[in-house]
C-alpha positions as CSV (number, residue, x, y, z in Angstrom):
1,X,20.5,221.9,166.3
2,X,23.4,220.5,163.6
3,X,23.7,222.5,160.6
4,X,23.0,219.4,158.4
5,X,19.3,219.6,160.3
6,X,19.2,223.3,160.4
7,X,19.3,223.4,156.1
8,X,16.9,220.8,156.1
9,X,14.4,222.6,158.1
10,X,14.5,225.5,156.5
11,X,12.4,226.7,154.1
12,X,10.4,229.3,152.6
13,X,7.3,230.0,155.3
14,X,4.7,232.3,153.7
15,X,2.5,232.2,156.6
16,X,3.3,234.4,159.4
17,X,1.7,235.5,162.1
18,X,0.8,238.9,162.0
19,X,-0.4,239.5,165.7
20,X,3.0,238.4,167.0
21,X,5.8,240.9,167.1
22,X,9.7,240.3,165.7
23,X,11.9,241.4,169.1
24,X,14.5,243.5,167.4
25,X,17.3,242.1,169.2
26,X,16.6,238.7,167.2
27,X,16.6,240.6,163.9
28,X,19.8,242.1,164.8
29,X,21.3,238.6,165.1
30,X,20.5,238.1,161.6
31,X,22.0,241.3,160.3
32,X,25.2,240.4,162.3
33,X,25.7,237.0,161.1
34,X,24.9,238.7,157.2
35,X,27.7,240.9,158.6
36,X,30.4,238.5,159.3
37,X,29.9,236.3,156.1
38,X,33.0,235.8,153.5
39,X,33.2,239.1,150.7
40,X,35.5,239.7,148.3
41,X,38.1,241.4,148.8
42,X,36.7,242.4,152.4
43,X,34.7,245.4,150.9
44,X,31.2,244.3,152.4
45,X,29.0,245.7,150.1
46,X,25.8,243.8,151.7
47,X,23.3,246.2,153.3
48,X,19.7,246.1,154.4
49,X,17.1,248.4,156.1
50,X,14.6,246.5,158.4
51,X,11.2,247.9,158.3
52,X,9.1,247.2,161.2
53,X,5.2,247.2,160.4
54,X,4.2,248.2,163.7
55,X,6.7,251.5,163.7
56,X,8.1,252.5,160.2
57,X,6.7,255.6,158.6
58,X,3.7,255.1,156.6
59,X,5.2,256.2,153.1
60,X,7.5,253.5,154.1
61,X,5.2,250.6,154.2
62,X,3.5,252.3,151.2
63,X,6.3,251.6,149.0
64,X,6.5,247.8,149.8
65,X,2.7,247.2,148.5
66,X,2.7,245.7,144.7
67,X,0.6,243.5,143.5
68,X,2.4,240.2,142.9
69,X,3.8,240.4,146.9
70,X,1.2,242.3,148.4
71,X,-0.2,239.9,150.9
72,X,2.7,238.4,152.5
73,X,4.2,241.6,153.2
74,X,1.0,242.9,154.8
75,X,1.0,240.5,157.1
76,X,4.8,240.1,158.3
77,X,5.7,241.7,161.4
78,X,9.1,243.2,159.9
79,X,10.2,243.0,156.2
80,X,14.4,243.5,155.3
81,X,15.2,245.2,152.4
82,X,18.6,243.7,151.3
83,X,20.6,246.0,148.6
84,X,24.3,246.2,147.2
85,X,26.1,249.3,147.8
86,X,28.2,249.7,144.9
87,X,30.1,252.2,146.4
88,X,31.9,250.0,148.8
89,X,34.8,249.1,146.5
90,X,36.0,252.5,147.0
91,X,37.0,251.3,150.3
92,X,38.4,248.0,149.2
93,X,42.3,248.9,149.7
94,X,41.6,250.1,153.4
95,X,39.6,246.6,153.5
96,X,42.3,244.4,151.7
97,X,44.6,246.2,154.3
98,X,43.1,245.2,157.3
99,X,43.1,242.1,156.0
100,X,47.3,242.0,155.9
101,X,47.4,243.7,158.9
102,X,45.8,240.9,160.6
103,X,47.5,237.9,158.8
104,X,44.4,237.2,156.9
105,X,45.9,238.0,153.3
106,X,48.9,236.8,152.2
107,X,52.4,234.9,154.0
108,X,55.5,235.3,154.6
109,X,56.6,238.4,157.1
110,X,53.9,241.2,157.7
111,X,56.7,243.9,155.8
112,X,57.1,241.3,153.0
113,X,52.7,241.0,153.1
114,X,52.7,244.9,152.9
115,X,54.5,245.7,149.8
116,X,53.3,242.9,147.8
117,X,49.8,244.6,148.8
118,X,50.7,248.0,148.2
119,X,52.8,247.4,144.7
120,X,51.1,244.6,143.3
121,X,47.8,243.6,144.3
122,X,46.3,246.9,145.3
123,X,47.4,248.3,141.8
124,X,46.1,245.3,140.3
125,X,42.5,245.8,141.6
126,X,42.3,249.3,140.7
127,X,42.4,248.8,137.3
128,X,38.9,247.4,137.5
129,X,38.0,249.2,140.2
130,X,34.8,250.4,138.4
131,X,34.1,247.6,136.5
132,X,33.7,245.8,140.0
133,X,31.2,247.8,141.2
134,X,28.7,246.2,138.3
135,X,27.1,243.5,139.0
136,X,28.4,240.2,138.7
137,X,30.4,238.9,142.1
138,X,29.4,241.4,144.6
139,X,25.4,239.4,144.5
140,X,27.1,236.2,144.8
141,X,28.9,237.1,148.2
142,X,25.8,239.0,149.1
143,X,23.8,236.0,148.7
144,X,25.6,234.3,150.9
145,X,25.1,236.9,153.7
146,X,21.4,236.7,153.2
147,X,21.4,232.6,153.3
148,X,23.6,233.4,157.2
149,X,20.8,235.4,158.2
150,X,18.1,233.4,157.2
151,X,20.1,229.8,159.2
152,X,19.7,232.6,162.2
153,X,15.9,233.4,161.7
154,X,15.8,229.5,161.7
155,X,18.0,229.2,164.8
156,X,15.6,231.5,166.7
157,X,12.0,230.3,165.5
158,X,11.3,232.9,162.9
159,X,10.3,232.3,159.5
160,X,11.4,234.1,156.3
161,X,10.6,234.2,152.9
162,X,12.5,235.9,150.2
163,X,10.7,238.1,147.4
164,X,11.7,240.2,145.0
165,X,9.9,243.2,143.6
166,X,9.3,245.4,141.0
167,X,9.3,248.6,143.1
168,X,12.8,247.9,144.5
169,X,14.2,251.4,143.6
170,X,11.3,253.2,145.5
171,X,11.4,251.0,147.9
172,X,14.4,252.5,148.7
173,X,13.7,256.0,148.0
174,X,11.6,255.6,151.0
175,X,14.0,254.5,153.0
176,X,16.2,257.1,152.0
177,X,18.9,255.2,150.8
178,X,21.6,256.7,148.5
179,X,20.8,256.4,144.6
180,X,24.1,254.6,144.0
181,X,22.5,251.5,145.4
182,X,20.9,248.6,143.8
183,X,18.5,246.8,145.6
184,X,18.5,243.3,145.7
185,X,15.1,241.7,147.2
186,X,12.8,241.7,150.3
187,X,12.8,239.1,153.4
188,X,9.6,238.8,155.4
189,X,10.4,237.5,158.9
190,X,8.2,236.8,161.5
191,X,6.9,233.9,163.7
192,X,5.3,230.7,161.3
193,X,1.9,230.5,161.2
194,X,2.1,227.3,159.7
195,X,4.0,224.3,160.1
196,X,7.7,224.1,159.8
197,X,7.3,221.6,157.0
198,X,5.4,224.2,155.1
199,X,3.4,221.5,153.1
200,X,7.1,218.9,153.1
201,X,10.3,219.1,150.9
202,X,9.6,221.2,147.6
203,X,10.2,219.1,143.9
204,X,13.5,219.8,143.0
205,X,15.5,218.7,139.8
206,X,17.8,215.5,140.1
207,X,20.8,215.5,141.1
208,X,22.7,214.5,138.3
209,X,21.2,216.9,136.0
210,X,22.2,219.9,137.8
211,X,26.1,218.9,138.9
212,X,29.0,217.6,137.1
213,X,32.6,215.8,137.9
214,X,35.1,217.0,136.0
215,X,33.5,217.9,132.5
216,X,29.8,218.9,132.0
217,X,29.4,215.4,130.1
218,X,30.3,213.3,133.5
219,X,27.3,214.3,136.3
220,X,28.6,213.8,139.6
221,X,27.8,210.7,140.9
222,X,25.1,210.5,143.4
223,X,26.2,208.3,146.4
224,X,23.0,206.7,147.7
225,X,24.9,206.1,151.7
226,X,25.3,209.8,151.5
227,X,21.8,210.6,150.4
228,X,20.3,207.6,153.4
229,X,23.0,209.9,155.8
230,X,21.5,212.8,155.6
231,X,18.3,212.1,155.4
232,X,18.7,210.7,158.7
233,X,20.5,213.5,159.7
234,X,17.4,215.2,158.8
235,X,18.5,217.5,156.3
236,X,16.1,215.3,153.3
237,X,12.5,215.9,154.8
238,X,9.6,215.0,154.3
239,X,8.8,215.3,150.1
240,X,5.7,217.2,149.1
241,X,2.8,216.9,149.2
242,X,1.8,215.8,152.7
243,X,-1.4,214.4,153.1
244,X,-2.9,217.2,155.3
245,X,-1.5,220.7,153.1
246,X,-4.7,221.3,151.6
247,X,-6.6,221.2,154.8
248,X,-3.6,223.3,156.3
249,X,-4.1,226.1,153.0
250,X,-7.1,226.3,153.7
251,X,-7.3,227.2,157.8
252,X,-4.6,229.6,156.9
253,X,-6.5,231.7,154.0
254,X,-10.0,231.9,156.6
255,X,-7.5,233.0,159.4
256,X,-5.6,235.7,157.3
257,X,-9.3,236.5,155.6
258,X,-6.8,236.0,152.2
259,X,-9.2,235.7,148.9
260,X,-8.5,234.2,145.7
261,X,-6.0,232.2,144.7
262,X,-3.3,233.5,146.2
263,X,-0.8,231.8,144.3
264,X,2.2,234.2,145.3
């Protein structure tokens, strides 16, 4: 499937099924593509624990359980928790040298790559060495390790929904993950239980009010032959709402036996 079609599919699916079981090679595809997305500085601070409903320890699953998330993670097969480990940029000079070493960093001669490394820009860094472990950048680059390993849930026929939570620190506590860390949110994954579409293409702001050429008075101009592109390319879906959602919300609540609302 092309990429363009690939970002267009993909959306947040709440509705999973909780019968079906997430193979754990497939969830290890998602953690290696999170792996192999761009960091600064190459220090990789992006890590995750993948909890598995039908083997993690109970105080495990416990900790997931608040209120405003409850149901969807009761139901997914597996649930990622993604965090920042601060502590990474301790590492960042063996990182930034690997980097050199392998003509990623820099030009010129690999001698010539080395000293500028080791008497300029290795000095440089550590003077904000601790300063870079707050946050700021480091959830940027992390994002985009999560948005790779959601494209692969897509790619295999999973479903994902990120969520944050207000238990995030004993959330991992239970995992037993070191108190430096700083969690970041959770990803339910498991196979959709409703339609790719999930109820068509969400309202989003124009355009023009959310990007800007040059100076934030100028928006960028929205070409209407790219727009007709992709939607044929099918990256612009179907917009909400489509006329059979509301019969679709409400198999799924008698299936899942949900009650209420159920609004998150």
């Amino acid at each position: 499937m092309e990429l363009r079609e690939a970002i267009g599919r993909r959306r947040s699916i709440r509705f999973l099924k909780p019968y079906k079981p997430v193979e754990p090679e497939k969830i290890q595809r998602m953690l290696e593509a999170a792996r192999i997305s761009s960091h600064w500085g190459n220090v990789q601070s992006l890590r995750a624990v993948a909890i598995f409903r039908d083997s993690a320890p109970q105080q495990v699953l416990d900790s997931l359980f608040a209120a405003v998330v409850g149901w969807q993670l009761k139901i997914a097969p597996v649930i990622i928790a993604w965090y920042l480990q601060p502590d990474a940029v301790d590492g960042q000079s063996d990182r930034l040298r690997d980097l050199v070493e392998v003509g990623a960093l820099g030009f010129g001669g690999k001698e010539k790559r080395r000293d500028a490394l080791e008497n300029k820009l290795i000095p440089f860094f550590d003077k904000f060495k601790e300063a870079l472990k707050q946050p700021g950048i480091s959830e940027i680059d992390c994002g985009q390790g999560i948005a790779q390993a959601t494209l692969m849930a897509f790619e295999q026929g999973l479903g994902t929904c990120c969520l944050g939570s207000p238990k995030g620190r004993q959330i991992l506590d239970a995992c037993n993950v070191p108190a430096s860390a700083r969690f970041l949110l959770l990803q339910t994954v498991g196979y959709p239980l409703e339609h790719w579409e999930a109820g068509g293409q969400r309202p989003r702001q124009p355009f023009e009010a959310l990007f800007h050429m040059n100076s934030y008075q100028t928006p960028f101009p929205r070409d209407e032959n790219v727009v007709a592109e992709l939607t044929a390319e099918g990256m612009f879906t179907r917009p909400a709402p489509l006329p059979e959602r509301e019969a679709e919300l409400a198999f799924l609540k008698a299936a899942l036996g949900l009650k209420g609302a159920g609004l998150l």
